[in-house]
BAZABA-988339 format. One line per 8 residues: their letters; for each residue x, y, z of N, C-alpha, C. Coordinates in nm, 4 decimals. Example, Ala and Ser with C-alpha at 12.3 -4.5 7.8 and 13.67 -1.06 7.14 Angstrom:
2
as = 1.3190 -0.5690 0.7800 1.2300 -0.4500 0.7800 1.3200 -0.3300 0.7800  1.2850 -0.2250 0.7080 1.3670 -0.1060 0.7140 1.2900 0.0030 0.7870 $
end
This chain:
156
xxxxxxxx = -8.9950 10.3948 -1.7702 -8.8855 10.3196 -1.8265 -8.8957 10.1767 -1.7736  -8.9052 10.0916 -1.8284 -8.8950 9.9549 -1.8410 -8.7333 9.8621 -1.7499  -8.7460 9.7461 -1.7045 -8.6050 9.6729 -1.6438 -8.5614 9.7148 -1.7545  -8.5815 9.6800 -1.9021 -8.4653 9.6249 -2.0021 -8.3566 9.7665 -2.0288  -8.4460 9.8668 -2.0245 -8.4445 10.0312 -2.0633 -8.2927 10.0533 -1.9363  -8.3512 10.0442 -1.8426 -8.2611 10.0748 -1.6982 -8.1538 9.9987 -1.7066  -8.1355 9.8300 -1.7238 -8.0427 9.7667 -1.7917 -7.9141 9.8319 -1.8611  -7.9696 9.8743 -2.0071 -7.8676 9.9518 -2.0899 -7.7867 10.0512 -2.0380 $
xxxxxxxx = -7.8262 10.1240 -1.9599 -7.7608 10.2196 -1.8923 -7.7385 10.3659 -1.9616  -7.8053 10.3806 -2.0687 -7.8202 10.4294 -2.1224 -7.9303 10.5993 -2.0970  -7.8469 10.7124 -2.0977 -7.9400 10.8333 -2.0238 -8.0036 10.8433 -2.1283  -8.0301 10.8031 -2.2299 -8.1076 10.9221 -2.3524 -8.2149 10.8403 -2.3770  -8.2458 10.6874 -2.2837 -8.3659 10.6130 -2.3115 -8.4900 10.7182 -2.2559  -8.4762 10.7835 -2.1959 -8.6216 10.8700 -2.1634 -8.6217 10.9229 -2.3060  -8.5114 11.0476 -2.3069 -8.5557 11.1047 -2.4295 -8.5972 11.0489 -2.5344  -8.5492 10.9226 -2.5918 -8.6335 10.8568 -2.6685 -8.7606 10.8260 -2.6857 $
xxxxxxxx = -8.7724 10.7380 -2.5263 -8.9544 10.6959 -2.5439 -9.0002 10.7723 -2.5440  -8.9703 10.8941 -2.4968 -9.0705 11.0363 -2.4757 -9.0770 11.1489 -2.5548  -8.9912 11.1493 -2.6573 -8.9764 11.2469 -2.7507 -8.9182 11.2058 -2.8736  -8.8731 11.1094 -2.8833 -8.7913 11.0691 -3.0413 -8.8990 10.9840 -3.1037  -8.9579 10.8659 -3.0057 -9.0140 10.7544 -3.0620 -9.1484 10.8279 -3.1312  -9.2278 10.8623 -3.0106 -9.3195 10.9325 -3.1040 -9.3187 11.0262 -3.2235  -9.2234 11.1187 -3.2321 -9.1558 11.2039 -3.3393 -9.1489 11.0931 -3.4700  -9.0939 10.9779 -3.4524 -9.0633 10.9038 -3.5221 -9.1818 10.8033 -3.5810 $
xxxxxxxx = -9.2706 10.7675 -3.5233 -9.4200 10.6968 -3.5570 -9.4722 10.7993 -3.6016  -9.4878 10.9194 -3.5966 -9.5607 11.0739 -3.6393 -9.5251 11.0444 -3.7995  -9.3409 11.0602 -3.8236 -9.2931 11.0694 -3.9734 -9.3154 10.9609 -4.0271  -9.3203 10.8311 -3.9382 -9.3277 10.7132 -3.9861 -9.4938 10.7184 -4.0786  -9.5717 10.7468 -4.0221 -9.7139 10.7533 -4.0612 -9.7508 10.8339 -4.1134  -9.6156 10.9478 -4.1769 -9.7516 11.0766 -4.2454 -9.6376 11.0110 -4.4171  -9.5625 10.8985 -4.4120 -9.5416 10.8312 -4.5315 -9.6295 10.8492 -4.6203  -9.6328 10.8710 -4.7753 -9.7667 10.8610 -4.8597 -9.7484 10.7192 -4.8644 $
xxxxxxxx = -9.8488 10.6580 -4.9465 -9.8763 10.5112 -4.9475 -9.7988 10.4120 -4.8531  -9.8166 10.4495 -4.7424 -9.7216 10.3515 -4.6438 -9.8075 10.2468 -4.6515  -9.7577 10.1278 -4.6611 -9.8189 10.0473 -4.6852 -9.8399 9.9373 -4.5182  -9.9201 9.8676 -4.5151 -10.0004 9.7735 -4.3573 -9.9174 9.6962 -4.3670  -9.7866 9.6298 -4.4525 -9.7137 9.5509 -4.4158 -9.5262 9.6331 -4.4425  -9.4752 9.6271 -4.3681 -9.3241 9.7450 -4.4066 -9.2145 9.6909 -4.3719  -9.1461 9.7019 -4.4695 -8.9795 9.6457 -4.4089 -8.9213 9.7531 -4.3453  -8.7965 9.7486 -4.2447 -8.7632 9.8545 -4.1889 -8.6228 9.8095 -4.1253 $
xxxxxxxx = -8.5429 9.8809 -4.1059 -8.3672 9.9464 -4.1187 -8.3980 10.0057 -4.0219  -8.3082 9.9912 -3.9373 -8.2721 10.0615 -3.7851 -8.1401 10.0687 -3.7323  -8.0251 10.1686 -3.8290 -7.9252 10.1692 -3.8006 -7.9116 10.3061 -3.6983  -7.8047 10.1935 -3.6299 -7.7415 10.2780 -3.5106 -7.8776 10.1990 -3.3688  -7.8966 10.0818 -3.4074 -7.9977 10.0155 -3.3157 -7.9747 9.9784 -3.1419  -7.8391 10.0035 -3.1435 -7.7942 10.0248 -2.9909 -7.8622 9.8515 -2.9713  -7.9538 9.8322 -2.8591 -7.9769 9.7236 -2.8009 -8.1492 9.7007 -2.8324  -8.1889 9.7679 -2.8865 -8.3114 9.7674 -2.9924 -8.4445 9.8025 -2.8879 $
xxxxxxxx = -8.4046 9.8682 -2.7708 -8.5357 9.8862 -2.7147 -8.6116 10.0078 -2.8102  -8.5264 10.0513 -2.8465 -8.6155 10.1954 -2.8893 -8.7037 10.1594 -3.0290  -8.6201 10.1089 -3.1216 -8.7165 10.0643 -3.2121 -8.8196 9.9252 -3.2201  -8.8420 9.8794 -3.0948 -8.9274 9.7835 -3.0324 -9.0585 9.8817 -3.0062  -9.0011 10.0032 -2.9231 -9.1261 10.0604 -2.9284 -9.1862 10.1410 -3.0435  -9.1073 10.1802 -3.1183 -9.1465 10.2242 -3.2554 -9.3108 10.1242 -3.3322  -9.2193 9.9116 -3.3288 -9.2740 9.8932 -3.3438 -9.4373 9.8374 -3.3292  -9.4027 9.8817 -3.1865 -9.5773 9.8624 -3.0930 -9.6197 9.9667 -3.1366 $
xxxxxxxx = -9.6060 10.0645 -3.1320 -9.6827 10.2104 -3.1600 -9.7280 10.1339 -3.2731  -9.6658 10.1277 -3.4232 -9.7212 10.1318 -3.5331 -9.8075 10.0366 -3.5141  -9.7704 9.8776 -3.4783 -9.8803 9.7635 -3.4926 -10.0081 9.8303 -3.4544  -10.0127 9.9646 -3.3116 -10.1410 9.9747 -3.3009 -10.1929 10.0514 -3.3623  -10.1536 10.0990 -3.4942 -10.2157 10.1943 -3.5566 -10.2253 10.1101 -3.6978  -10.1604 9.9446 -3.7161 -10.1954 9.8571 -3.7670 -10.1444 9.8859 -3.8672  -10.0394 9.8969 -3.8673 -9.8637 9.8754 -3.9557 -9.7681 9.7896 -3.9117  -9.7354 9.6841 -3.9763 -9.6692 9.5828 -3.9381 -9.5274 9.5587 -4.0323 $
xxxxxxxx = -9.4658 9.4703 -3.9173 -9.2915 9.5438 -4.0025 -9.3156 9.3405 -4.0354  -9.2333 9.3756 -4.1726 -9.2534 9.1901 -4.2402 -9.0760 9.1248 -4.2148  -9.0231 9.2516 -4.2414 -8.8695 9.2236 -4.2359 -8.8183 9.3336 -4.1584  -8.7211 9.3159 -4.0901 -8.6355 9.4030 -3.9659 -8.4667 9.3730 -4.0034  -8.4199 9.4626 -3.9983 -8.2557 9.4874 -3.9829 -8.2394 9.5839 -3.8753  -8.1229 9.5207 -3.7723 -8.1006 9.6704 -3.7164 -7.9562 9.6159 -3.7222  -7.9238 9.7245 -3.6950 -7.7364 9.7325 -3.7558 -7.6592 9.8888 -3.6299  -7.5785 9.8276 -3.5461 -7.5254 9.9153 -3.4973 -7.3769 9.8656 -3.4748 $
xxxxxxxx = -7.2745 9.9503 -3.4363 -7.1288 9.8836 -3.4774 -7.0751 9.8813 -3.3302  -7.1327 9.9048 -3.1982 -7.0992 9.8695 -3.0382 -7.1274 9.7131 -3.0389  -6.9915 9.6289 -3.0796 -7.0050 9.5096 -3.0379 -7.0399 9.4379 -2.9159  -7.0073 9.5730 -2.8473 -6.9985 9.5288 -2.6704 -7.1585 9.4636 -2.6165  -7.2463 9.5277 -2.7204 -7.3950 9.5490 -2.6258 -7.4919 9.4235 -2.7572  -7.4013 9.3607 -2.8059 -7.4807 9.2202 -2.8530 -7.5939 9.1272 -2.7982  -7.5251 9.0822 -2.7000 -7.6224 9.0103 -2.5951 -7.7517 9.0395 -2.5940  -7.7643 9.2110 -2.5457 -7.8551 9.2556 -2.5365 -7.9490 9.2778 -2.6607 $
xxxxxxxx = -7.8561 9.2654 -2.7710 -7.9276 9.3222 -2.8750 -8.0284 9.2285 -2.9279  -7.9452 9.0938 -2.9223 -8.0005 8.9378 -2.9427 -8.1038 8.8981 -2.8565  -8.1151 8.9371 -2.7535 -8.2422 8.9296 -2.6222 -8.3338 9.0198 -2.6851  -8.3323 9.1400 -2.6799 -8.4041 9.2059 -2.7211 -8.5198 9.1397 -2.8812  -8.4423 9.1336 -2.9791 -8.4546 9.0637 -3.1073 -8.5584 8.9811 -3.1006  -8.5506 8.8798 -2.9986 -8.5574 8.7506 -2.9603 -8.6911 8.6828 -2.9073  -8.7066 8.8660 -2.8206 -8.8289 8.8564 -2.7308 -8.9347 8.8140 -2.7395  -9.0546 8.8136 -2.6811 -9.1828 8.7992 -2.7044 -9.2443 8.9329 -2.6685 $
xxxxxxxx = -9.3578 8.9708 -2.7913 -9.3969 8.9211 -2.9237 -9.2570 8.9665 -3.0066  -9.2272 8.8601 -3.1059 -9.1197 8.9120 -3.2017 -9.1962 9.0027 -3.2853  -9.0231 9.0623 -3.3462 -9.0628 9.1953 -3.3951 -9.0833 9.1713 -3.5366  -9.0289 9.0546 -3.5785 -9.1069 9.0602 -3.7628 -9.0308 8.8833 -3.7545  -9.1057 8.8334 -3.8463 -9.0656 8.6943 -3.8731 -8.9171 8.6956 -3.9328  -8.8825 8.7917 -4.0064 -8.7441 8.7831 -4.0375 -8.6666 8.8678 -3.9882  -8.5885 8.8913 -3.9094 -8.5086 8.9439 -3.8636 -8.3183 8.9486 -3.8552  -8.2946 9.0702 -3.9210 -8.1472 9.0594 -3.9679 -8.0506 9.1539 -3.8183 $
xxxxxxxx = -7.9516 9.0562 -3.7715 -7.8711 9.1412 -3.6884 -7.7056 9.1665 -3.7279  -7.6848 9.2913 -3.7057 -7.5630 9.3218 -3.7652 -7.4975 9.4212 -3.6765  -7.3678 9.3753 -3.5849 -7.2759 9.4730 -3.5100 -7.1917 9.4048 -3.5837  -7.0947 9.5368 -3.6047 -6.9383 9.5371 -3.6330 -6.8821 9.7019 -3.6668  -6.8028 9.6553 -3.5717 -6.7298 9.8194 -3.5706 -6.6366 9.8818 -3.6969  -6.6495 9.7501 -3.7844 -6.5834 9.8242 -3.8984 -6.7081 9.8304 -4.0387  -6.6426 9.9931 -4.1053 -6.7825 10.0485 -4.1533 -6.7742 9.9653 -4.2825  -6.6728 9.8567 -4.3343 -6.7516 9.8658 -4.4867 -6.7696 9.7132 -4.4147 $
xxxxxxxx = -6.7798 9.6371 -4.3382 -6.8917 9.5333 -4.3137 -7.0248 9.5817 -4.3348  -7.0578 9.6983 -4.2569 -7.1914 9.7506 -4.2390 -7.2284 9.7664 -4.3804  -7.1316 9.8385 -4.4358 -7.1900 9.8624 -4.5644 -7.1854 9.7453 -4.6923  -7.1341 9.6500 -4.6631 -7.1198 9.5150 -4.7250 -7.2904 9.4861 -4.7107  -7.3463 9.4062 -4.5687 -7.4459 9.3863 -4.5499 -7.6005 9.4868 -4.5974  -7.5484 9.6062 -4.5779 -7.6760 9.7092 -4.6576 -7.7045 9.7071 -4.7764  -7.5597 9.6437 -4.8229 -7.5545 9.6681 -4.9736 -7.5896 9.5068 -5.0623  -7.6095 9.3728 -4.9612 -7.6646 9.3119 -4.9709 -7.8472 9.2933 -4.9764 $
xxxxxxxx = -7.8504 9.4138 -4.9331 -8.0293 9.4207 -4.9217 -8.0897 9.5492 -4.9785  -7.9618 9.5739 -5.1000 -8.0103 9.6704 -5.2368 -8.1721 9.6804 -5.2319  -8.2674 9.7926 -5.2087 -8.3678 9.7638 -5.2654 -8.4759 9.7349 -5.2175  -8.4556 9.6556 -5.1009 -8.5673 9.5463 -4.9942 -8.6568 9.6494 -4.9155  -8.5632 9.7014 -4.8394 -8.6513 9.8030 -4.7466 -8.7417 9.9542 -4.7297  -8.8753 9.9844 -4.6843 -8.9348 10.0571 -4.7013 -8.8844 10.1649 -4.6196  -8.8398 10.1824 -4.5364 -8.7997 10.1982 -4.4349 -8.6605 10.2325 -4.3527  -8.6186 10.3779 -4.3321 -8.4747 10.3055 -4.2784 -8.4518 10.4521 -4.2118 $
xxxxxxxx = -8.4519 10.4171 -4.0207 -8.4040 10.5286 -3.9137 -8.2420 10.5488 -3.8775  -8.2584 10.6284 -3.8303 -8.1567 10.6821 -3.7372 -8.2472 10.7461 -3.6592  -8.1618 10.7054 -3.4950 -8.1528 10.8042 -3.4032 -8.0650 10.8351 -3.3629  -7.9982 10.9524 -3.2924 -7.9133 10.9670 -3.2014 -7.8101 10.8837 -3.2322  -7.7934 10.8791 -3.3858 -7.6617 10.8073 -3.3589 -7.4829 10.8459 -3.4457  -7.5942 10.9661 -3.5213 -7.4554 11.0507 -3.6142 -7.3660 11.1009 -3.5460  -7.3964 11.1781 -3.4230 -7.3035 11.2199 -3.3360 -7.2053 11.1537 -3.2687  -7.2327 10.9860 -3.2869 -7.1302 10.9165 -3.2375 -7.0789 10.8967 -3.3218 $
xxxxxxxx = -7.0127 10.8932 -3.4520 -6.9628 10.8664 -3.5471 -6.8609 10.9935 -3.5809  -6.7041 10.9175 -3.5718 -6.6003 11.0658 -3.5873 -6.5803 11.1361 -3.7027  -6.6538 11.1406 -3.8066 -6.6296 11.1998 -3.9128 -6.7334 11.2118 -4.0101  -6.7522 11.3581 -4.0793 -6.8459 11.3461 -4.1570 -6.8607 11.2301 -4.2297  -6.7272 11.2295 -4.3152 -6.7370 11.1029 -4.4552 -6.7780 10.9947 -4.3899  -6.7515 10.9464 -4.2925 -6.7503 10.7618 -4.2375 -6.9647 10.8433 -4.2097  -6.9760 10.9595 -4.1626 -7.1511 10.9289 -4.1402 -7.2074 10.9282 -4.2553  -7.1070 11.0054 -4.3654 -7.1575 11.0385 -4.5067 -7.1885 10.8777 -4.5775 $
xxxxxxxx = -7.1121 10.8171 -4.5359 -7.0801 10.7044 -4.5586 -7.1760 10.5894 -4.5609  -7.2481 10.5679 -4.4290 -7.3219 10.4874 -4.3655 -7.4654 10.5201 -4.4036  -7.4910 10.6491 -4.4101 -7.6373 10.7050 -4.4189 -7.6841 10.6641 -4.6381  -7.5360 10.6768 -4.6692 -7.5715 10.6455 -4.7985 -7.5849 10.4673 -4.8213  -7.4898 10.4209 -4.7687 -7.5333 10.2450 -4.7331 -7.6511 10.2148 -4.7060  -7.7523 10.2799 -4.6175 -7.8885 10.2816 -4.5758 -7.9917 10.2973 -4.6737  -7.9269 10.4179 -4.7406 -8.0481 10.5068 -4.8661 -8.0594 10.3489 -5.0029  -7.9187 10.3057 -4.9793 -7.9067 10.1996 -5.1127 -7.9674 10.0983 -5.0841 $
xxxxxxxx = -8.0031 10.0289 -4.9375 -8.1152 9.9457 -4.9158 -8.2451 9.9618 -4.9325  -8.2927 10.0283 -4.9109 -8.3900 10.0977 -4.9763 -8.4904 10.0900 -5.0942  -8.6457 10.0846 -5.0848 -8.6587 10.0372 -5.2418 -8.6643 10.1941 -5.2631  -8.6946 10.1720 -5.4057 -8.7418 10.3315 -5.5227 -8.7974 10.4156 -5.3841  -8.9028 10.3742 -5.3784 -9.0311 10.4297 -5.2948 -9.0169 10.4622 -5.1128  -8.8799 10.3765 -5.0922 -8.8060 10.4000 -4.9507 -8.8189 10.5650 -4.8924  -8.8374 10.5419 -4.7532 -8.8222 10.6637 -4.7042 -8.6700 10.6339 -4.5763  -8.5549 10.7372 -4.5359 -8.4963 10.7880 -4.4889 -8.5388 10.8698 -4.3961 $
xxxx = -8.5729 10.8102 -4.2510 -8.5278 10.9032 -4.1932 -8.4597 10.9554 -4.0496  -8.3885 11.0408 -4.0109 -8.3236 11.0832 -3.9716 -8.3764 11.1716 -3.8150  -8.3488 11.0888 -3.6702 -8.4094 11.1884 -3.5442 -8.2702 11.2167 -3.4831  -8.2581 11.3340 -3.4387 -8.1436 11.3802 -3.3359 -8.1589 11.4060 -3.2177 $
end
């Protein structure tokens, strides 16, 4: 685990790097026509270490993300999220950030990028959410960013 990882304070960063992320580059890559350049959606992005490493794994298997959104609604952990974002090497030349704890912002902004993305995770993050409909909710905001050919998907 990394300073930034220990930082967050967060217990489930092991389980991630060690069992979600890879799980997640596995589904990410058995995509049919995934294509060497990918847009990608990372809701429920917490402070974005986890899908940072998502996107090193892929670069080295020489999949590169062109556009990035991550979208999580813990306003509290911004800072971090924006550091993270920010870092060196950046994670895609365009990069979209979105906290707000209320769900039809989130879904305002997803629904601004009808279409765009190849791409679009969850981790570990339905269970924080109090109600089916509000997850029913969000996961369909995601699917609508999305192009035709978009994949969804979903780690617990």
């Amino acid at each position: 685990m990394n300073s930034k990882e220990a930082k967050t304070g967060q217990g489930v960063d092991i389980i991630k790097s060690t069992v979600l992320t890879p799980a997640l580059v596995e589904s990410i890559l058995e995509i049919p026509n995934l294509g060497k350049v990918v847009s990608l959606i990372n809701v429920g992005s917490g402070d974005a270490i986890s899908v940072r490493d998502v996107i090193e794994a892929l670069a080295e298997k020489r999949h590169f993300i062109e556009n990035l959104a991550l979208v999580d609604a813990d306003t509290k952990i911004f800072p971090d999220l924006v550091e993270t974002a920010t870092s060196e090497p950046p994670h895609s030349l365009n990069t979209q950030v979105l906290e707000s704890g209320d769900r039809d912002v989130i879904a305002a902004f997803l629904e601004r990028f009808e279409g765009q993305y190849d791409i679009a995770i969850t981790k570990l993050v339905l269970q924080q959410i109090p109600t089916v409909a509000e997850a029913s909710y969000l996961m369909y905001s995601a699917y609508g960013a999305l192009k035709p050919t978009g994949e969804l998907l979903l780690k617990f």
